[in-house]
C-alpha positions as CSV (number, residue, x, y, z in Angstrom):
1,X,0.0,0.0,0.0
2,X,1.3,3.4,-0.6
3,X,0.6,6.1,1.6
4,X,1.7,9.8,1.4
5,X,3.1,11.3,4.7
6,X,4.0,14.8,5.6
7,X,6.5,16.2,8.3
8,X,5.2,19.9,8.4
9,X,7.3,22.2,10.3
10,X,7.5,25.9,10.9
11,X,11.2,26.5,8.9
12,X,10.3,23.4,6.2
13,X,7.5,20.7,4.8
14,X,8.6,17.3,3.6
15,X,6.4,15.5,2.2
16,X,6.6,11.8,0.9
17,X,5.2,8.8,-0.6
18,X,5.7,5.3,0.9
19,X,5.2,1.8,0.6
20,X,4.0,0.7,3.6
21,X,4.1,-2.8,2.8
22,X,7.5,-3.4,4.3
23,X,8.2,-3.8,8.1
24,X,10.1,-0.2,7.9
25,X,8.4,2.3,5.3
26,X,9.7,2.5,2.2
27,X,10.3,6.5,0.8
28,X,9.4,5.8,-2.9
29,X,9.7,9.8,-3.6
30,X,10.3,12.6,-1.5
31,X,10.4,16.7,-1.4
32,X,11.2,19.1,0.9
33,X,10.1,23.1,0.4
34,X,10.3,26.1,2.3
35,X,6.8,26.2,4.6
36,X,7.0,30.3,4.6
37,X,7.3,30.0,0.2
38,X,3.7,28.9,0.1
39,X,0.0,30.1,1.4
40,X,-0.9,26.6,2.9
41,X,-0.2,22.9,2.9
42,X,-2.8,22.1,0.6
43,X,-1.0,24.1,-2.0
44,X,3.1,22.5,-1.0
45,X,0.9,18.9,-1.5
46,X,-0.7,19.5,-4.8
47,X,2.9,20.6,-6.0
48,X,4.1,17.4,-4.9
49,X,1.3,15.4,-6.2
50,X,2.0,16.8,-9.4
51,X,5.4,15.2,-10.2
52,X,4.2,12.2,-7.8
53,X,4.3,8.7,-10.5
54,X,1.4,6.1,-9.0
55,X,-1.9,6.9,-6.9
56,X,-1.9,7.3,-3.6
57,X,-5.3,7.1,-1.2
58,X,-4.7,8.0,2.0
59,X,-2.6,10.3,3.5
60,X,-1.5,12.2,6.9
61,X,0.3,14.8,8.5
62,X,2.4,15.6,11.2
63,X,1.4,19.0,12.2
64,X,3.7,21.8,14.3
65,X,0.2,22.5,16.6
66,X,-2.8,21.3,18.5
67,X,-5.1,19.0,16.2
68,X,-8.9,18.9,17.2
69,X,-10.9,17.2,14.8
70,X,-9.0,16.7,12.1
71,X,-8.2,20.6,11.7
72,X,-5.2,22.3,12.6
73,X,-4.2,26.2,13.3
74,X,-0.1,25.6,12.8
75,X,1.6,28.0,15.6
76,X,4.5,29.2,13.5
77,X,2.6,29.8,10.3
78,X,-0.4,31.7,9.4
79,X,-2.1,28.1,8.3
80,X,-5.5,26.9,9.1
81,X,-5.8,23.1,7.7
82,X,-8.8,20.9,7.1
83,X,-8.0,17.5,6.6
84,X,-11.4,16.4,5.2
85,X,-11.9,19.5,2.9
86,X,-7.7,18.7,1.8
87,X,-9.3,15.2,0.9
88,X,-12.1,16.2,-1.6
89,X,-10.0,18.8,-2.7
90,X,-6.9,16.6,-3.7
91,X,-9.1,13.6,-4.2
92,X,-7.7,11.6,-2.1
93,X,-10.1,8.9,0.3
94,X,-8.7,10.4,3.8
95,X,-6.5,13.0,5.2
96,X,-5.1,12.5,8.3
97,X,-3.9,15.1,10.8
98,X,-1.7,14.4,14.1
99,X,0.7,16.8,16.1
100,X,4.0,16.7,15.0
101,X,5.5,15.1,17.9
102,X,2.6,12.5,17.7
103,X,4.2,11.9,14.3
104,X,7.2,11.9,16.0
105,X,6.2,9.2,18.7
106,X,4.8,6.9,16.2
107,X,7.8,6.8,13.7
108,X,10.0,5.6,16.9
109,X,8.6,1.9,16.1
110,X,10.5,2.4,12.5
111,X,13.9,3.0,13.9
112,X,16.7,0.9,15.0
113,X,19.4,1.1,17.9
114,X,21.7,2.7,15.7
115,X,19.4,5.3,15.0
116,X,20.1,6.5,19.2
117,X,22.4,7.9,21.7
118,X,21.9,6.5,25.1
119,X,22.5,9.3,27.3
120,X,21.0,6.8,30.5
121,X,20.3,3.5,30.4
122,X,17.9,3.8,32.7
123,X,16.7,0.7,34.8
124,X,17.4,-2.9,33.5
125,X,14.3,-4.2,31.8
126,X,11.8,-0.7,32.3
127,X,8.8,-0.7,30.3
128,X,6.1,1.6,30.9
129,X,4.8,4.9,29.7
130,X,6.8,6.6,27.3
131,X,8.2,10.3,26.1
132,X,9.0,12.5,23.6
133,X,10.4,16.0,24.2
134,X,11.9,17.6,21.1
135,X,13.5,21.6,20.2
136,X,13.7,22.6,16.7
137,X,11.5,26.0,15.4
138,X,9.8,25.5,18.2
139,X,9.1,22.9,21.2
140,X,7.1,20.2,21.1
141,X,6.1,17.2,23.7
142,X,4.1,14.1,23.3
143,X,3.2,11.0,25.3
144,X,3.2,7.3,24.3
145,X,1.0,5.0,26.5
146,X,1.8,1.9,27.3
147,X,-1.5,-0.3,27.3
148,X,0.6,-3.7,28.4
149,X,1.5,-4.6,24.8
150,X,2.7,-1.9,22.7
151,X,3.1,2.1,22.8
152,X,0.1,4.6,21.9
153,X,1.3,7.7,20.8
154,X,-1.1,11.0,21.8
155,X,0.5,14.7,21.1
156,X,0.8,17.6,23.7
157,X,0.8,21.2,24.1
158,X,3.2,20.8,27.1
159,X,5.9,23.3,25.8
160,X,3.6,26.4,25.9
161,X,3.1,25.6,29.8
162,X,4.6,27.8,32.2
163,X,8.4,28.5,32.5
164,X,9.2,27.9,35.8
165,X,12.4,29.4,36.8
166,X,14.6,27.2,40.0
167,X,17.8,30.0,41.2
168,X,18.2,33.7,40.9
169,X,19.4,33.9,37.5
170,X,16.5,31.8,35.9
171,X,14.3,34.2,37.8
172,X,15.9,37.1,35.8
173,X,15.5,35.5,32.9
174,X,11.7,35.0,33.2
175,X,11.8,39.0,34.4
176,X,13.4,39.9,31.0
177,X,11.5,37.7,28.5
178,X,8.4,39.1,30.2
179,X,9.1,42.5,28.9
180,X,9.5,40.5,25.5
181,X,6.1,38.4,26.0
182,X,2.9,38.6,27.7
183,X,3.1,34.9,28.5
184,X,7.2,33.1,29.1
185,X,6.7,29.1,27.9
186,X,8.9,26.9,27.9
187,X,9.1,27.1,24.3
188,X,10.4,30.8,24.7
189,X,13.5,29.5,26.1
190,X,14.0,25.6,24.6
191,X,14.1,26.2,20.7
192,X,16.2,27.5,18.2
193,X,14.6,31.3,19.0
194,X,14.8,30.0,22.8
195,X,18.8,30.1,22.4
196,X,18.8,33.7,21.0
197,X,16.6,35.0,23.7
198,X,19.2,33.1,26.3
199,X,22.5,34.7,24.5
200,X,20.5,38.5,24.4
201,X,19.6,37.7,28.1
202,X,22.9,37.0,28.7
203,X,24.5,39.9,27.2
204,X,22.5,42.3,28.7
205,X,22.8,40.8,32.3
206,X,26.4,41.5,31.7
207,X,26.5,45.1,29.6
208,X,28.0,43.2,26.9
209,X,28.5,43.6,23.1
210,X,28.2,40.8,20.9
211,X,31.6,39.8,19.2
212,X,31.1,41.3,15.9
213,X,31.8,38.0,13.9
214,X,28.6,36.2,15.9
215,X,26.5,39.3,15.6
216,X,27.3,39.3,11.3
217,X,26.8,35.3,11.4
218,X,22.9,35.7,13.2
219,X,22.3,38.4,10.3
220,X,23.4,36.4,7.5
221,X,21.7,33.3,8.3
222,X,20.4,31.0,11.6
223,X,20.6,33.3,14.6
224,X,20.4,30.5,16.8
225,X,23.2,28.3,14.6
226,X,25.4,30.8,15.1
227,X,25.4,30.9,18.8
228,X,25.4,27.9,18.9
229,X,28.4,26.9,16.1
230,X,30.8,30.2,18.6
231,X,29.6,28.4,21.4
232,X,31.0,24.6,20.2
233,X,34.0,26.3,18.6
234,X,34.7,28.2,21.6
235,X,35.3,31.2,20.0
236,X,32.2,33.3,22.6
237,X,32.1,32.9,25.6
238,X,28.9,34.8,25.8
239,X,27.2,31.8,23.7
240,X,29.2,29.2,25.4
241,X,27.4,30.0,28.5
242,X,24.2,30.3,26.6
243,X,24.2,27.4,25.0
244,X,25.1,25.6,28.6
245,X,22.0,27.1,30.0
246,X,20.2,26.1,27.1
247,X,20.8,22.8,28.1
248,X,19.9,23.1,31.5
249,X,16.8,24.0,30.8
250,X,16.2,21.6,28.1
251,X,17.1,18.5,30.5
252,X,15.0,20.2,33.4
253,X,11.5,20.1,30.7
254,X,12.4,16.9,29.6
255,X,12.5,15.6,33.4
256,X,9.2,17.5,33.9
257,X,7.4,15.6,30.8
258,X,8.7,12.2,32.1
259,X,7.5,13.2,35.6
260,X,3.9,14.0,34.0
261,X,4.0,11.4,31.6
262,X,5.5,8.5,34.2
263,X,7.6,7.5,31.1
264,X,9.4,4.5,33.1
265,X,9.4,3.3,29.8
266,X,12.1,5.7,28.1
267,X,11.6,9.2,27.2
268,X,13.5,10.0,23.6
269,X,15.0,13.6,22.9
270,X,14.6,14.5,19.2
271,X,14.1,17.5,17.1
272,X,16.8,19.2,15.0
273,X,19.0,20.5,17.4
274,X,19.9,17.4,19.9
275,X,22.0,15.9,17.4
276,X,24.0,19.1,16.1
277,X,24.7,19.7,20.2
278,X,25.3,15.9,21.0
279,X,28.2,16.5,22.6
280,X,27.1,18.9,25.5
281,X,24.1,17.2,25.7
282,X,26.7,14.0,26.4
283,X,28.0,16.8,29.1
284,X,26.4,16.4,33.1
285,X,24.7,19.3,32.8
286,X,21.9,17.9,30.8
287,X,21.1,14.6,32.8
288,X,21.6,16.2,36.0
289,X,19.0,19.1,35.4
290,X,16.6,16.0,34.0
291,X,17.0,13.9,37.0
292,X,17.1,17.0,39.9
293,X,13.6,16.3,41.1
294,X,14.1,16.1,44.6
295,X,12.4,12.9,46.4
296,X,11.4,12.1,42.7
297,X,15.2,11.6,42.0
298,X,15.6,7.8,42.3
299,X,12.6,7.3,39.9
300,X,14.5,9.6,37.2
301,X,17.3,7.9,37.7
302,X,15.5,4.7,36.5
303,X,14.0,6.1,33.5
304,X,16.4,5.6,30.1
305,X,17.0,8.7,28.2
306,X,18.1,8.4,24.0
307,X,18.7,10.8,21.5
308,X,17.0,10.3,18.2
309,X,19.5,11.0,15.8
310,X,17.7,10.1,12.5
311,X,16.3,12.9,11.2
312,X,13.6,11.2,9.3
313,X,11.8,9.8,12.2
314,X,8.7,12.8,11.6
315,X,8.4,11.8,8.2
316,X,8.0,7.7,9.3
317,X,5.7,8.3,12.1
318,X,2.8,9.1,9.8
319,X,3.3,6.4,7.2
320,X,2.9,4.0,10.2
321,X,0.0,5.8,11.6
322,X,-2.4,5.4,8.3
323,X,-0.6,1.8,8.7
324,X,-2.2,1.2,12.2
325,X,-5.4,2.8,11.5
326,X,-6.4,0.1,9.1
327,X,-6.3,2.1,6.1
């Protein structure tokens, strides 16, 4: 059966058609366009559709925002999306929609070890709830219940709950992004724009200039890519620290979801900007900040933590949903 499945992001839409027939997906052709280029999905899909070889029935979409019945307002773009109207307009027999980290969650089944870092084992044998945390454009949580026999994946809104600052400096940070926003998330602090609000915080707690080689490299291009490449390099020591609290904060929300969530079963960090950190995400800093729950400590401690490193996992997640809903 082939099935066409979207990965639909705030910064970029992929879009793809597999065969489904196969115990992993199989990408039979693929595109990938610039979200902000286009006036809605439906218009991206029909481009693809036109150069697509084969018919295709059924499709679905992992969405960057809440999904109520089968319509989505994305958060990042000025797109409202109707699955059932997409249908009869693109002639296709059902349009699915699901959160993005939904998608996420359900393309976890497709993957293999190779395809994570084990930051913590975890617990020898745990099974149980699971999690998915993951900081890209924005950030975006999910669940994955376990009903005795396999994982069910449900999306979340849990990065737009309230920031909640632990020491003195977090608490200035909340004061400063709240002359920025009316309400501080978490997904003000732990995403790519997250970063850039940490390194301006951090700047102007100390009466600091930017170096002018990092402040030339966030107006050419990725803001947030060029902290965070000065901060790896070691060239700023402005985004060095950044970037260090940046991960802080990201293991802290990550320990919060698996606290919520119970995910004795694993909780799974992915998104595009794990893997390009790895390396101080590999650092203490993260893992202690996840597992600093006070009495709640020895039950983090037993809960394994991976990094998904395959960047496709988005795009397999709704393949395999149309897959388990019988279509």
């Amino acid at each position: 059966m082939k099935v066409l499945a979207g990965d639909i992001g705030g910064t970029k839409t992929t879009l793809a058609i597999f065969d489904v027939s196969e115990p992993r997906p199989v990408s039979l052709q693929e595109a990938t366009y610039q979200s902000a280029g286009f006036d809605s999905l439906e218009s991206i899909v029909s481009t693809f559709l036109g150069g697509v070889s084969g018919d295709c029935a059924h499709a679905c979409f992992g969405i960057a925002g809440p999904v109520s019945a089968n319509t989505a307002k994305t958060t990042n773009l000025p797109w409202f999306i109707d699955g059932d109207r997409m249908a009869d307009s693109l002639n296709l027999n059902r349009v699915s929609l699901i959160n993005d980290l939904e998608a996420n969650a359900w393309g976890i089944a497709a993957l293999t070890p190779a395809d994570f870092f084990e930051l913590s084992p975890g617990a020898p044998g745990a099974t149980g709830n699971a999690a998915v945390i993951s900081a890209g454009t924005g950030l975006g949580e999910a669940g994955m219940y376990w009903d005795g026999e396999q994982h069910r994946p449900f999306g979340t809104e849990g990065g737009h709950a309230d920031f909640s600052p632990q020491t003195e400096r977090e608490t200035e940070l909340l004061l400063f992004l709240k002359t920025r926003y009316e309400h501080v998330s978490w997904e003000r602090l732990v995403c790519g724009g997250g970063l850039v609000n940490i390194y301006e915080f951090m700047l102007s707690r100390r009466g600091a200039e930017p170096l002018p080689a990092v402040r030339d490299a966030m107006r050419e291009g990725d803001p947030a890519a060029a902290i965070s490449k000065a901060a790896l390099s070691g060239e700023c020591e402005h985004c060095a620290d950044a970037l260090d609290l940046f991960v802080h904060l990201y293991g802290a929300e990550t320990g919060n979801l698996a606290l919520k969530m119970m995910a004795t079963g694993g909780v799974y960090v992915g998104g595009g900007i794990a893997p390009k950190i790895l390396e101080r995400l590999k650092a203490p800093g993260f893992m202690q900040a996840f597992q600093a729950k006070g009495r709640m400590e020895p039950l983090m401690r037993g809960m394994p933590v991976r990094v998904i490193l395959n960047p496709r996992t988005a795009l397999l997640g709704p393949a395999l949903f149309v897959l388990a809903a019988g279509s």
